[in-house]
C-alpha positions as a printed NumPy array, in Angstrom:
array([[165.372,  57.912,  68.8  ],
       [164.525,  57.101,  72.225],
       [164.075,  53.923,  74.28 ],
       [160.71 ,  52.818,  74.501],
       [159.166,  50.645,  77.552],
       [159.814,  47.777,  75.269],
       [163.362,  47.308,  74.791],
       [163.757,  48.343,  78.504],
       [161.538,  44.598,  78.832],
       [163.234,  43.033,  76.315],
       [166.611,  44.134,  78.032],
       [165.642,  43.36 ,  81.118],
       [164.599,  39.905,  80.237],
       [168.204,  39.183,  78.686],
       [170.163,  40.254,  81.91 ],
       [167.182,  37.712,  83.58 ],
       [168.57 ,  34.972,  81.383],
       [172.221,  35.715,  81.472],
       [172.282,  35.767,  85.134],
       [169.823,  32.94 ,  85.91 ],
       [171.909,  30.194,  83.284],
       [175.342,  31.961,  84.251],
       [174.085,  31.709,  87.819],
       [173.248,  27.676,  87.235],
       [176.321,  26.64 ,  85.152],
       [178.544,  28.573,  87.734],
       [177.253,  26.647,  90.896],
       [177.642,  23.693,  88.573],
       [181.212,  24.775,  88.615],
       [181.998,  25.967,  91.265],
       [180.254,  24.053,  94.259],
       [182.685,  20.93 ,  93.626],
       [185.981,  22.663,  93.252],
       [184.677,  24.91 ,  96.496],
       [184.084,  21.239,  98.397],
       [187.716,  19.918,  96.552],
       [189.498,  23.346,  98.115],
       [188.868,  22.265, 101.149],
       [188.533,  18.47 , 101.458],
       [191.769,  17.931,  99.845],
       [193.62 ,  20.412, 101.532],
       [196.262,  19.777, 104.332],
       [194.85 ,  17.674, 107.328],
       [191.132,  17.595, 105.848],
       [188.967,  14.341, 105.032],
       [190.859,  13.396, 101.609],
       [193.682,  15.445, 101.809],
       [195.842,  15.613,  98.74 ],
       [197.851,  18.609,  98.274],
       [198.734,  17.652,  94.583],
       [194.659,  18.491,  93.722],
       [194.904,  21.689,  96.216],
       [197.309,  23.29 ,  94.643],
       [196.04 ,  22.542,  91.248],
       [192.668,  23.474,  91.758],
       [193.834,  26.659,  93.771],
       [195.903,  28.167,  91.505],
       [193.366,  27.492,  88.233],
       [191.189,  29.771,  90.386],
       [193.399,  32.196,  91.042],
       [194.317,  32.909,  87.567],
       [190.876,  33.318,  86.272],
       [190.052,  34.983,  89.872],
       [192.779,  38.422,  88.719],
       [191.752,  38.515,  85.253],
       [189.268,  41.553,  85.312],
       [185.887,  40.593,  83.819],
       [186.589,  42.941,  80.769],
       [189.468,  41.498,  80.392],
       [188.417,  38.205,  80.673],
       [185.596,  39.019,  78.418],
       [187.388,  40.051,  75.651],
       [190.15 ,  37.166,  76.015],
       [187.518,  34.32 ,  75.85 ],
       [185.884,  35.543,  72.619],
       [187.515,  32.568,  70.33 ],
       [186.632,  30.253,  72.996],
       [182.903,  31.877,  73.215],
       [182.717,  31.337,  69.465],
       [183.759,  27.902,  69.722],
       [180.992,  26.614,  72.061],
       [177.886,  28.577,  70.824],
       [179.009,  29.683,  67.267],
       [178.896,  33.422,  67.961],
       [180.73 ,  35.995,  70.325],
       [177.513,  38.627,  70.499],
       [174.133,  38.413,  72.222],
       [173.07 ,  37.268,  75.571],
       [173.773,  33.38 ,  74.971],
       [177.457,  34.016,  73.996],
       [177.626,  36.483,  77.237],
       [176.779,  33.52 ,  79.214],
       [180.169,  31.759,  78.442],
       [182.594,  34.726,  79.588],
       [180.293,  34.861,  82.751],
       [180.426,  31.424,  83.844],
       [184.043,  31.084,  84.034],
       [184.151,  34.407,  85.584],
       [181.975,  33.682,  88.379],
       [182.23 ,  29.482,  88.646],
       [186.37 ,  30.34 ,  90.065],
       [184.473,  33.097,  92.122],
       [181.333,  30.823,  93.882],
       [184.527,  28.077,  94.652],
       [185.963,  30.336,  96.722],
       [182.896,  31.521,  98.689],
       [181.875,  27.866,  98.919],
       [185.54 ,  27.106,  99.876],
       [185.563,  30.057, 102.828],
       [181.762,  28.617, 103.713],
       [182.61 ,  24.891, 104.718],
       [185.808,  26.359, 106.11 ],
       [183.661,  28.153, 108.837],
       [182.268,  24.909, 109.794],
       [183.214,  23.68 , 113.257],
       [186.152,  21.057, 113.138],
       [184.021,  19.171, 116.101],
       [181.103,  18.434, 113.345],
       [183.898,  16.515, 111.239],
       [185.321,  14.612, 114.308],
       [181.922,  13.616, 115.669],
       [180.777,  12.395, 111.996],
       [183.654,  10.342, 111.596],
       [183.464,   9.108, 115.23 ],
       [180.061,   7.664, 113.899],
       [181.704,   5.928, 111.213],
       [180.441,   8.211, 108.655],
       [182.735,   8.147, 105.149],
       [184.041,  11.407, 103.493],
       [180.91 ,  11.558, 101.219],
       [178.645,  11.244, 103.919],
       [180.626,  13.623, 106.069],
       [180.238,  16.21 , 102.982],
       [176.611,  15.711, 102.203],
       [174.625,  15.443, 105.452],
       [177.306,  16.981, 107.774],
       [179.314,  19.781, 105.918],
       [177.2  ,  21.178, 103.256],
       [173.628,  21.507, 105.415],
       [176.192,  22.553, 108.239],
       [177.56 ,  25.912, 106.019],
       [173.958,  25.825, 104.223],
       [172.965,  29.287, 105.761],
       [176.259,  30.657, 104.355],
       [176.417,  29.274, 101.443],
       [172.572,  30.825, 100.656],
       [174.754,  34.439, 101.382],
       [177.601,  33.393,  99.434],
       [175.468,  32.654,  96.864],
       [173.321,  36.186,  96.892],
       [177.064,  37.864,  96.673],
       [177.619,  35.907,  93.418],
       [174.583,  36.371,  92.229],
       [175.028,  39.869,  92.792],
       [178.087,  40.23 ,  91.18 ],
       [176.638,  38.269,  87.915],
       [174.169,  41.46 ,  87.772],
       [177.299,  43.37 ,  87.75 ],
       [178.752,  41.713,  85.116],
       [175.761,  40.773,  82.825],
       [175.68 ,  44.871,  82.592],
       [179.535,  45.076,  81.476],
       [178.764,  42.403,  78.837],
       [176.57 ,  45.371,  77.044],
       [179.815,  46.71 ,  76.284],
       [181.123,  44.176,  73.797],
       [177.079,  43.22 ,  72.721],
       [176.038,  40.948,  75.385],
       [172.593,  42.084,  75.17 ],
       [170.314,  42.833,  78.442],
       [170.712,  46.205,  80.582],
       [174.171,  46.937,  80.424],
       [173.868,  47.22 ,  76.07 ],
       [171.109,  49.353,  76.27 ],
       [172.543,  51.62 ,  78.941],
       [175.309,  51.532,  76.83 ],
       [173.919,  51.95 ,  73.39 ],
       [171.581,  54.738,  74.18 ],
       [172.327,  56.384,  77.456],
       [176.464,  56.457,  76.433],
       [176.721,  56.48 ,  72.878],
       [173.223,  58.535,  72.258],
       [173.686,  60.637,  75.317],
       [170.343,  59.406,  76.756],
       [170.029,  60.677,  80.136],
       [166.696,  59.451,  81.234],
       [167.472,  56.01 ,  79.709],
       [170.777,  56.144,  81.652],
       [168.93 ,  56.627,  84.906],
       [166.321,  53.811,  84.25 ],
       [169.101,  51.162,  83.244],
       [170.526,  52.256,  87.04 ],
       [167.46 ,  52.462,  88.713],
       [166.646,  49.344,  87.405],
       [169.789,  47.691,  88.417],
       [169.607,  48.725,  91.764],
       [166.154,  47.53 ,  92.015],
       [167.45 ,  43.781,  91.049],
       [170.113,  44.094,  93.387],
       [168.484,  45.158,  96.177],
       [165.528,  42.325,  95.791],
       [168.43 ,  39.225,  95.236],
       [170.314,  41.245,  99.036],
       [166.913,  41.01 , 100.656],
       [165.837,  37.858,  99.701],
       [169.241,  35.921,  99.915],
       [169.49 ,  37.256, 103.374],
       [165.723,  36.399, 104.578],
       [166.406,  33.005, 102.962],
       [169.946,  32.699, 105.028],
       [167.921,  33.977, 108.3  ],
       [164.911,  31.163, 108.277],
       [167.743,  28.622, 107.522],
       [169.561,  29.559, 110.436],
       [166.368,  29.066, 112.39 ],
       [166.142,  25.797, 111.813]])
């Protein structure tokens, strides 16, 4: 049985989903501990080391556990918050904490490429570590962080399509299910073609996006 242009929609739809919630829960997650790395680190605005080093090594646990891995390790937990461990909702757990640890450190290497001088002059005005953050930091780094963010985004795509290999749904099943197990060349070259297509329109778009910012 072949694919039909269907399930190539319906597929494509569910690795729209996983990456566009995954994508939202992640910066959720990840934007704040990005901002913590480096406002509580040694010599910033709020420095606390105690929170640092915390927060640092949290990510770097879940940052050298291979998605697979990670995948297959978080299946209890999966179960636990949406009552199943197959399908495209339940990929979305596995994916969040994969990439949330992974958009903190972009964010963190972002506001790290911020001049020191735009700190120093912002608190020579008075301005208090929130304020410094929001209207001096963060719009400061905003042209990287749109990059940073394309990467991630990126990389979800990436991962969405390894979830097919445990039943997460989208591309990556059916590529899986029919151009693997069914040896379904021409289905195996869609699935890629299509993939490529996605990641080539999130590249272009995060870096016109990053370009008119810059402008600005």
């Amino acid at each position: 049985m072949l694919v039909n242009s269907e399930q190539i929609i319906e597929a494509l739809i569910e690795t729209i989903q996983m990456v566009a919630f995954s994508l939202l829960f992640s910066i959720l997650l990840g934007l704040p501990l990005g901002i913590l790395l480096v406002v509580t680190r040694k010599g910033h605005l709020i420095e606390n080391l105690t929170i640092f080093n915390v927060l640092n090594g949290i990510i770097n646990i879940f940052r050298s556990v291979p998605f697979i891995i990670l995948l297959v390790a978080m299946i209890p937990v999966t179960r636990f918050i949406v009552g199943t461990s197959i399908g495209t909702t339940a990929a979305i757990v596995p994916l969040v904490f994969y990439a949330g640890p992974y958009i903190a450190r972009l964010v963190e290497n972002s506001l790290l490429e911020v001049e020191p001088g735009v700190i120093e002059a912002a608190e020579a005005m008075g301005a208090t570590p929130w304020q410094i953050i929001t209207k001096f930091l963060l719009p400061e780094a905003l042209s990287s962080l749109v990059l940073a963010l394309t990467i991630a985004t990126i990389g979800l795509v990436g991962a969405s399509a390894m979830a097919g290999a445990v039943g997460g749904g989208g591309i990556g099943d059916l590529a899986i299910t029919y151009g693997y197990q069914r040896f379904d060349t021409i289905t195996m070259i869609i699935t890629v073609a299509i993939l490529i297509v996605i990641v080539q329109g999130l590249q272009s778009f995060g870096n016109i996006a990053a370009k008119k910012i810059r402008r600005r």
